[in-house]
DOLO-855899 format. One record per atom (N, C-alpha, C): residue in three letters; atom name; x, y, z. Coordinates in steps of 0.05 Angstrom, whole numbers. Example, Ala and Ser with C-alpha at 12.3 -4.5 7.8 and 13.67 -1.06 7.14 Angstrom:
! residues 2
+------+------+--------+--------+--------+
| type | atom |     px |     py |     pz |
+------+------+--------+--------+--------+
|  ala |    N |    264 |   -114 |    156 |
|  ala |   CA |    246 |    -90 |    156 |
|  ala |    C |    264 |    -66 |    156 |
|  ser |    N |    257 |    -45 |    142 |
|  ser |   CA |    273 |    -21 |    143 |
|  ser |    C |    258 |      1 |    157 |
+------+------+--------+--------+--------+
END
This chain:
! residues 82
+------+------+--------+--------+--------+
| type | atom |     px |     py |     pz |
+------+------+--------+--------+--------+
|  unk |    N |    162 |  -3008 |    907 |
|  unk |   CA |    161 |  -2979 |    903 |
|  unk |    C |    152 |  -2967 |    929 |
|  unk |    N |    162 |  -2947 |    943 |
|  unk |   CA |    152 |  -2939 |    965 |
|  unk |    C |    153 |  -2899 |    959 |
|  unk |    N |    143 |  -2889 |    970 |
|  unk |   CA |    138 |  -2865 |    969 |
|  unk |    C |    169 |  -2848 |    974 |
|  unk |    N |    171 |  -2856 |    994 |
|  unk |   CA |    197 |  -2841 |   1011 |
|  unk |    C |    217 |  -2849 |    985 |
|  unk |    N |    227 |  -2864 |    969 |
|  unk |   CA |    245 |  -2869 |    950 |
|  unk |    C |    237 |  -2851 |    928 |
|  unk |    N |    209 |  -2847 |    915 |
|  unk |   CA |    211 |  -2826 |    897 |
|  unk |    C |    220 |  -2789 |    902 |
|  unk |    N |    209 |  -2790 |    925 |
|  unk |   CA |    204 |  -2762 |    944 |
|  unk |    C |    242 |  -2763 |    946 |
|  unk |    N |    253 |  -2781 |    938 |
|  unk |   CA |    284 |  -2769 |    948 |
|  unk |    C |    296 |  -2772 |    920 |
|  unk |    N |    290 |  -2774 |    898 |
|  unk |   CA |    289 |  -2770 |    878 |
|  unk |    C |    290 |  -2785 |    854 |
|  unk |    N |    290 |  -2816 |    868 |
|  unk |   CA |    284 |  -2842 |    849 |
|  unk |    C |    271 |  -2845 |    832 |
|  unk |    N |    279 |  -2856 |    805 |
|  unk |   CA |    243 |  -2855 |    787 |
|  unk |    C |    232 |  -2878 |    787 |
|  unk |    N |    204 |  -2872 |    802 |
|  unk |   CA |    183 |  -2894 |    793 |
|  unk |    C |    181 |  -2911 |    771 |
|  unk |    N |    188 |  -2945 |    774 |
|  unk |   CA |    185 |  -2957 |    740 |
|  unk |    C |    164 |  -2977 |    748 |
|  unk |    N |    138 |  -2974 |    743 |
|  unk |   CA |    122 |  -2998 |    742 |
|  unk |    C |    131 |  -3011 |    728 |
|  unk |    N |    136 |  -3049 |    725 |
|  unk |   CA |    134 |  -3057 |    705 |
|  unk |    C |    128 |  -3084 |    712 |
|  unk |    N |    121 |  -3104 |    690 |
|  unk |   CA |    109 |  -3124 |    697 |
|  unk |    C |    102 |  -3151 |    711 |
|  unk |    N |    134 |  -3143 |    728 |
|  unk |   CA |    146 |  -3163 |    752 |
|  unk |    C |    121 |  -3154 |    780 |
|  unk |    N |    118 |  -3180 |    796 |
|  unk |   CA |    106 |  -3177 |    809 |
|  unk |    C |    115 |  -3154 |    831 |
|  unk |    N |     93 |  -3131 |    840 |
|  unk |   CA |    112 |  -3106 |    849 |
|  unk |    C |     99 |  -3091 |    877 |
|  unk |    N |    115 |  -3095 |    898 |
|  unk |   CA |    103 |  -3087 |    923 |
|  unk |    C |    102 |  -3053 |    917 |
|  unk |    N |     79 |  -3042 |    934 |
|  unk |   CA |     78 |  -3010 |    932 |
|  unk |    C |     67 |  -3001 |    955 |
|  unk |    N |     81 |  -2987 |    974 |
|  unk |   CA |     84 |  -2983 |   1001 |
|  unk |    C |     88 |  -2961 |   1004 |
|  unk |    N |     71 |  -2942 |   1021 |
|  unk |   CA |     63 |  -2922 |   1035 |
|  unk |    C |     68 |  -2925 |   1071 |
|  unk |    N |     92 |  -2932 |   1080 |
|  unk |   CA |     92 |  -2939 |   1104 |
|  unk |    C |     78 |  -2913 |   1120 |
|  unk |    N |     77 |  -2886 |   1111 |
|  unk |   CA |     58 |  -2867 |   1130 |
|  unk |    C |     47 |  -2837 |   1112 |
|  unk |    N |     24 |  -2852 |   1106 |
|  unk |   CA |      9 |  -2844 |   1084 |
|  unk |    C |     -5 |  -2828 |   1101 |
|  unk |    N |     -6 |  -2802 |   1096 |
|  unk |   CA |    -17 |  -2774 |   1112 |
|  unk |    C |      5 |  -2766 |   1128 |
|  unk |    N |     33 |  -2762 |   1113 |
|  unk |   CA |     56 |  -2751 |   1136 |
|  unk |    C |     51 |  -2731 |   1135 |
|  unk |    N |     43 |  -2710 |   1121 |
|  unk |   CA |     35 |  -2679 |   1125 |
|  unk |    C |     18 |  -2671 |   1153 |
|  unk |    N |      1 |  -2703 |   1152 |
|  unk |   CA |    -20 |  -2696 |   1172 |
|  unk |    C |     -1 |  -2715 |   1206 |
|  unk |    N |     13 |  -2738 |   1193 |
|  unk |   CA |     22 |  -2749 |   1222 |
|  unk |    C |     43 |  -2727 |   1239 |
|  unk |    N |     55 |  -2711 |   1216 |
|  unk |   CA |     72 |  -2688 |   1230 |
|  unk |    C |     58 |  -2658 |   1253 |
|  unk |    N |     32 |  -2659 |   1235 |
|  unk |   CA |     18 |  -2643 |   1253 |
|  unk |    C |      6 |  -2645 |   1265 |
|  unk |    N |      4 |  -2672 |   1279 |
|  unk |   CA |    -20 |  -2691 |   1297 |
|  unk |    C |    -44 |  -2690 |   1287 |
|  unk |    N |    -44 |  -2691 |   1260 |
|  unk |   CA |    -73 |  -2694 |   1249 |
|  unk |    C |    -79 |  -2722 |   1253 |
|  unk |    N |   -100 |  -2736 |   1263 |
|  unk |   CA |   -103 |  -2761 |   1271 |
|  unk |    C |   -114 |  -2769 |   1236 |
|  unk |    N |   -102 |  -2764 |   1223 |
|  unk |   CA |   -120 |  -2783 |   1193 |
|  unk |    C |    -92 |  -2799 |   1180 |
|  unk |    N |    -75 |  -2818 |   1192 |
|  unk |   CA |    -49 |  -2822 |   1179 |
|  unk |    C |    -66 |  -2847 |   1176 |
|  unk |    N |    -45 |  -2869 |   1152 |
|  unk |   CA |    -56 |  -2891 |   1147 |
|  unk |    C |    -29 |  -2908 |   1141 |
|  unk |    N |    -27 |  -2940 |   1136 |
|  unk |   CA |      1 |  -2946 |   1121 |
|  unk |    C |    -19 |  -2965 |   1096 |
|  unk |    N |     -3 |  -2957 |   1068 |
|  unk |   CA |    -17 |  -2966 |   1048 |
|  unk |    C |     -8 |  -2983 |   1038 |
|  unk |    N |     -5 |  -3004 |   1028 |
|  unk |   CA |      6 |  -3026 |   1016 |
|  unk |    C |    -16 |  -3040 |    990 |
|  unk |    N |      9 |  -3040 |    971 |
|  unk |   CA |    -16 |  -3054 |    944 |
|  unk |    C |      4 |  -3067 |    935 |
|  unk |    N |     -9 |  -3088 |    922 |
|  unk |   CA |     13 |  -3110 |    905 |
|  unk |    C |     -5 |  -3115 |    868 |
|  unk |    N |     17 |  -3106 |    854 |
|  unk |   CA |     19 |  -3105 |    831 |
|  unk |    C |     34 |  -3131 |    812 |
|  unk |    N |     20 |  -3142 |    789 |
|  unk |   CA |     33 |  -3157 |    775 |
|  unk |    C |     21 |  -3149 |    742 |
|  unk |    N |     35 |  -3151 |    725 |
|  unk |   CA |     32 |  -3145 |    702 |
|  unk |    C |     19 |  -3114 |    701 |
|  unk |    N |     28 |  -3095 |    720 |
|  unk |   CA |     16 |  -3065 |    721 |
|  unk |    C |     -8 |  -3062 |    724 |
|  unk |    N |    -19 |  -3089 |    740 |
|  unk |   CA |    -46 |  -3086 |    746 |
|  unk |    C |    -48 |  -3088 |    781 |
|  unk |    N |    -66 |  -3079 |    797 |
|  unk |   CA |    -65 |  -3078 |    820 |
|  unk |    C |    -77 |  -3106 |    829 |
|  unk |    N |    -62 |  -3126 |    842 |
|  unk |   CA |    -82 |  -3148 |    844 |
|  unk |    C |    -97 |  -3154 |    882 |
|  unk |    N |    -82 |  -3126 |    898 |
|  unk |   CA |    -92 |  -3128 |    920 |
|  unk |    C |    -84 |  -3102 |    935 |
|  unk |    N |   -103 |  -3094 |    954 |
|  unk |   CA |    -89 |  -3065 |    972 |
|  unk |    C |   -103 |  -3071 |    997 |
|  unk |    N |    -88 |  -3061 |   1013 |
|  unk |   CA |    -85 |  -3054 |   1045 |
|  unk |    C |    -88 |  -3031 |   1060 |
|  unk |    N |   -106 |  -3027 |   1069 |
|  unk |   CA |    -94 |  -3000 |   1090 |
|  unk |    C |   -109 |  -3000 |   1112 |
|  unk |    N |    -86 |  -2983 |   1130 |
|  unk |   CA |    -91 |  -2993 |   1153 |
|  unk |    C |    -83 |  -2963 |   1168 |
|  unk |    N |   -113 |  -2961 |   1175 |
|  unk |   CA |   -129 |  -2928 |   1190 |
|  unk |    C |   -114 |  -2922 |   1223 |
|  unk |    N |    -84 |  -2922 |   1221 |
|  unk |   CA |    -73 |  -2925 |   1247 |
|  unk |    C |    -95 |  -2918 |   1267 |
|  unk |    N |    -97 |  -2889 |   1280 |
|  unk |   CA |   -111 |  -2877 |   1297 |
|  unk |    C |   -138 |  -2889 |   1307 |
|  unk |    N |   -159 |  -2899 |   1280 |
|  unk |   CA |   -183 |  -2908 |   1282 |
|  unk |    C |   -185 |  -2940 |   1272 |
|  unk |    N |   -165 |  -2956 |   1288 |
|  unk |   CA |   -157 |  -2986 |   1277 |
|  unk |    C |   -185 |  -2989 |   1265 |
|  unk |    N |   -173 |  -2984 |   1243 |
|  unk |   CA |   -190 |  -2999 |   1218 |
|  unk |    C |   -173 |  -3008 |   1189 |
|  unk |    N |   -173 |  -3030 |   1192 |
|  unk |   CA |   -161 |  -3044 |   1166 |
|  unk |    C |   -181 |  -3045 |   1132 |
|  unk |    N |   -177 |  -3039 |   1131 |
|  unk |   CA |   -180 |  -3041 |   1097 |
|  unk |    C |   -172 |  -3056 |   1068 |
|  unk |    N |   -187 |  -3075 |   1066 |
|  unk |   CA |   -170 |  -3100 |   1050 |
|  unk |    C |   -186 |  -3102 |   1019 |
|  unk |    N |   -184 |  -3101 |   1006 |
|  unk |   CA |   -183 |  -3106 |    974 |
|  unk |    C |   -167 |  -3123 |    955 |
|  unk |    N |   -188 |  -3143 |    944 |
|  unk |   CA |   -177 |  -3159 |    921 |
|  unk |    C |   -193 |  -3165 |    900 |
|  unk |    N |   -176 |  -3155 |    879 |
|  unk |   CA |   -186 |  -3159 |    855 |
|  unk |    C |   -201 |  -3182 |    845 |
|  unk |    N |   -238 |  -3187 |    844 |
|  unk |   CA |   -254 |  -3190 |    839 |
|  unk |    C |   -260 |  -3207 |    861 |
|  unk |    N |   -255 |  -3199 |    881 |
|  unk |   CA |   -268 |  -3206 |    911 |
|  unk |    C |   -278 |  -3188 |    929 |
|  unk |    N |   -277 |  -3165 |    929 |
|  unk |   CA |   -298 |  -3143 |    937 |
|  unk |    C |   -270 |  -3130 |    956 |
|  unk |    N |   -287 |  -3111 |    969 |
|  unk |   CA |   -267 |  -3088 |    991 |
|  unk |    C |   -276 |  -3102 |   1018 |
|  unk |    N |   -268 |  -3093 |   1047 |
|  unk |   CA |   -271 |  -3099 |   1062 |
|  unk |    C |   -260 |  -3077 |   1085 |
|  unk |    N |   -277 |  -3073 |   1111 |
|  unk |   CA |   -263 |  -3063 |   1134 |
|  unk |    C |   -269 |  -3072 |   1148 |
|  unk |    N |   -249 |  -3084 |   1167 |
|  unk |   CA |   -250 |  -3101 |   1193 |
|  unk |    C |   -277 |  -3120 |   1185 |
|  unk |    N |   -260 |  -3138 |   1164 |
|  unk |   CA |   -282 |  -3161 |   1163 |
|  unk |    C |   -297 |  -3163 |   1144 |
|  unk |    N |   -316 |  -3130 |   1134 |
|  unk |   CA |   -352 |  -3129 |   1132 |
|  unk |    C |   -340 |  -3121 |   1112 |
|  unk |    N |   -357 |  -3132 |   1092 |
|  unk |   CA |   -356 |  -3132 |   1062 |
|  unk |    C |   -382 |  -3096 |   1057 |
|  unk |    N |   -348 |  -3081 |   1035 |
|  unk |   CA |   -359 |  -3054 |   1034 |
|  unk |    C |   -384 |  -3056 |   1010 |
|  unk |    N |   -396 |  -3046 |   1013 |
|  unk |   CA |   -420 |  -3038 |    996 |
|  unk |    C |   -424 |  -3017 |    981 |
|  unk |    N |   -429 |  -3010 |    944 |
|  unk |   CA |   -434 |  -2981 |    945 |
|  unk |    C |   -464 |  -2983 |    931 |
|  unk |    N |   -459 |  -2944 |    936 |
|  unk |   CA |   -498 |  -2946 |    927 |
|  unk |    C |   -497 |  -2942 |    906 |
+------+------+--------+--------+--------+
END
């Protein structure tokens, strides 16, 4: 599933096949106007559950990794909340 395919008028079908979901330039409103906040997002889905996501902070290389019941992460360092 990627963004640009709904936006042209495809319909979104989650379903319970394992399912890539891709944001190749997530903040195009902002990459169009040189807003430095773009990202590329990637999550992988199986049984309509999210079992992992990605993103990756072009401008401010910072990667961002998440897996389901293994915590979040950026560049490495395990995220923390309060």
């Amino acid at each position: 599933i990627a963004e640009e395919s709904t936006a042209a008028g495809s319909k979104c079908v989650l379903t319970d096949s394992p399912t890539w979901i891709i944001d190749p330039v997530d903040g195009t409103c902002n990459f169009v106007h040189r807003f430095p906040t773009v990202a590329v997002s990637i999550g992988f889905a199986v049984n309509k559950e999210l079992e992992f996501g990605v993103i990756y902070h072009c401008t401010e290389e910072r990667l961002y990794t998440g897996r389901r019941g293994q915590g979040a992460f950026c560049n490495d360092k395990r995220l923390q909340v309060s």
